[in-house]
C-alpha positions as CSV (number, residue, x, y, z in Angstrom):
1,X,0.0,0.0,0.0
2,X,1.3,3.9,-1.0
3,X,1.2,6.1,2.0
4,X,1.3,9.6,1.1
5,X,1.3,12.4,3.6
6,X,0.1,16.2,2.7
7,X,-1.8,19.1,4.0
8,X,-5.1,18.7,4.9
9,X,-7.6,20.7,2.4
10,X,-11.4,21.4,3.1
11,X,-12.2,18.9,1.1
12,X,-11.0,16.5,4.0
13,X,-13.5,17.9,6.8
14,X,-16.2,14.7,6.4
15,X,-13.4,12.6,6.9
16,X,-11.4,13.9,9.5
17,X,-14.3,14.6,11.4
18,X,-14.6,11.0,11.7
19,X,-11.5,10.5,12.6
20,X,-11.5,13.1,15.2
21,X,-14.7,11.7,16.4
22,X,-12.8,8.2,16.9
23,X,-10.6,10.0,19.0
24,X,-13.5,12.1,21.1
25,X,-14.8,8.8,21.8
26,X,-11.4,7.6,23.4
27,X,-11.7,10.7,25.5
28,X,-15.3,10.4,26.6
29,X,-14.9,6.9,27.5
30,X,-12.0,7.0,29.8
31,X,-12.8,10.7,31.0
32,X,-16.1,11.2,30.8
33,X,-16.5,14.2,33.3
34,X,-14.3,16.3,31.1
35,X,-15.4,15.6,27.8
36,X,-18.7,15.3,26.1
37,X,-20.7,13.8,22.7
38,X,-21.4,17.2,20.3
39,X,-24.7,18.1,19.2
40,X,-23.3,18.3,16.0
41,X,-20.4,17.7,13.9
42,X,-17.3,16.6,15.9
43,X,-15.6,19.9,15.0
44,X,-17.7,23.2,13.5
45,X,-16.5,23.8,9.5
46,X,-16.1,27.0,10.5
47,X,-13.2,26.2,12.7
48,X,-11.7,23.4,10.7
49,X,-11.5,25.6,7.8
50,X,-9.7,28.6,9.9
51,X,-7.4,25.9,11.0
52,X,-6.2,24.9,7.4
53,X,-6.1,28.6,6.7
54,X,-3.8,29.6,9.6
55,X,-0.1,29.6,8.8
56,X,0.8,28.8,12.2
57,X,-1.4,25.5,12.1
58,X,0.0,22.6,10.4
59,X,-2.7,19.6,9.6
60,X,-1.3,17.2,8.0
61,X,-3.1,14.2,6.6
62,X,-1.9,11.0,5.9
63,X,-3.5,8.7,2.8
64,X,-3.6,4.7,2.0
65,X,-4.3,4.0,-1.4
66,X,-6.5,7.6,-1.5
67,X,-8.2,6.8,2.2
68,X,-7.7,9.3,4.5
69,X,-6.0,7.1,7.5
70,X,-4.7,9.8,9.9
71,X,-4.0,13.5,10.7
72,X,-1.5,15.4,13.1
73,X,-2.4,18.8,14.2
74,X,0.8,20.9,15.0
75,X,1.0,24.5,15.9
76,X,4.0,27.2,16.8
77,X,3.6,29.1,19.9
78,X,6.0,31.5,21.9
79,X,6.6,31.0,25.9
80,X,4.5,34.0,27.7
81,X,6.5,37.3,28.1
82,X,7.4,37.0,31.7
83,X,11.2,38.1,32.8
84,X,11.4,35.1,34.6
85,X,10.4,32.6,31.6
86,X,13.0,31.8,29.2
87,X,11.8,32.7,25.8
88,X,10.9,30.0,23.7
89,X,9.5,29.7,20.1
90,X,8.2,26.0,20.3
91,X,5.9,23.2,18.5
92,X,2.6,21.6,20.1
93,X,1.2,18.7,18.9
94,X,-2.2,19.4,19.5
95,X,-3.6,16.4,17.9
96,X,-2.9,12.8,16.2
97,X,-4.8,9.8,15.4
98,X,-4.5,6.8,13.2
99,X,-7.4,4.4,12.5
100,X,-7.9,1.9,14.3
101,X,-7.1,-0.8,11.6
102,X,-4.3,1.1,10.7
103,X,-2.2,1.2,13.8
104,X,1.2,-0.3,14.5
105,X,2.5,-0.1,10.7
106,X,4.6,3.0,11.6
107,X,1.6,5.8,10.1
108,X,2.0,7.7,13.4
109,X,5.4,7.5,13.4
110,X,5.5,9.3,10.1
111,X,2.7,11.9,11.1
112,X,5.2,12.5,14.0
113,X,8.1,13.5,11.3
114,X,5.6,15.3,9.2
115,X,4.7,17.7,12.3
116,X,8.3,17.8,13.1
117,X,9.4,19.1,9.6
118,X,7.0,21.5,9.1
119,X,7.8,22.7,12.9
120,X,11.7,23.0,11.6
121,X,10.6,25.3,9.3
122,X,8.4,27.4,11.7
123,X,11.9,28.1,13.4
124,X,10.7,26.1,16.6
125,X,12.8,25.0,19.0
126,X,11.4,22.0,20.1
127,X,8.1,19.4,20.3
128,X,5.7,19.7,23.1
129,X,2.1,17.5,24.0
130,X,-0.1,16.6,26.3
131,X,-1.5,13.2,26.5
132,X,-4.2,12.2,29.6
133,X,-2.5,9.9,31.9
134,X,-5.1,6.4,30.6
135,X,-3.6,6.7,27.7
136,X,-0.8,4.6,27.6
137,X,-0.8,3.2,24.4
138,X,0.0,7.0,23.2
139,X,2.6,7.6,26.2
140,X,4.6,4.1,25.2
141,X,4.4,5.9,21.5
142,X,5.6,9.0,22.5
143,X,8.1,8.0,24.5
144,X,9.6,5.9,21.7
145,X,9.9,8.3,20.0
146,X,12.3,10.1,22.5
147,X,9.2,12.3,24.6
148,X,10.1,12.9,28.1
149,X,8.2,14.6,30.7
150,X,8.1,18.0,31.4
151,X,5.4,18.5,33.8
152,X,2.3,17.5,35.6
153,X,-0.6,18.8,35.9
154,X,-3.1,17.3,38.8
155,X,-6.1,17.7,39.5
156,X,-8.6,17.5,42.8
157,X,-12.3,17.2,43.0
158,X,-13.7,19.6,45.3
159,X,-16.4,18.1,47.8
160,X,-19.3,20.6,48.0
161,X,-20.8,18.3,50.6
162,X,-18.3,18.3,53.3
């Protein structure tokens, strides 16, 4: 099978939003008091076709055999201007997913150099992500590909009751 990896387009939005709804429904399983089923589409038009538009979002799709298989969503950003923060022009990856029946052939992995590229060219200085603590299919991933953490973030439930 040809993979082929390019920029997403709007003619993409029907099929990434199901891919993007594959991945909502990961979320909503395991963390269901944070996320939520849409009324509607799993991301507005609107804002899928500002995010192709924007030169500081990369989406970048991946096809098999002209099926749209996977996306990354990367973007630039630029630490806070605070004297005590180092300043940083960096890469997040704000999103990736592979179908299901197309995981472990090395598509994400790709995706990963795609965002990566396109980041070089940005002028960023390095990656960043986030990824929910369930998932550990994506941390393993991640972390193969040479991730380390940075941070936590944590969280506490407050008890109205007592």
């Amino acid at each position: 099978m040809e993979t082929h990896i390019r920029k997403a387009t709007a003619n993409d939005y029907d099929d990434l939003c199901e891919l993007f709804n594959e991945v909502d429904a990961l979320h909503r399983v395991n963390l269901p008091h944070i996320f939520q089923k849409p009324n509607g589409p799993a991301r507005e038009k609107n804002y899928y076709l500002e995010l192709i538009a924007d030169e500081s979002i990369g989406l970048f799709v991946v096809e098999m055999d002209e099926k749209l298989v996977g996306f990354v969503h990367v973007l630039v950003r630029d630490t806070p201007a605070f004297p005590v923060i180092v300043p940083h022009h960096y890469a997040v990856i704000d999103g990736i997913a592979v179908k299901s029946e197309f995981q472990k052939h090395g598509i994400g992995k790709l995706l990963m150099e795609k965002a990566q590229e396109w980041a070089m060219t940005k002028d960023a200085e390095f990656m960043e992500l986030n990824v929910y603590e369930f998932n550990r299919n994506a941390i393993y991933f991640y972390e193969r590909l040479g991730y380390q953490n940075s941070s936590r973030k944590m969280r506490k439930k407050i008890d109205k009751a007592g």
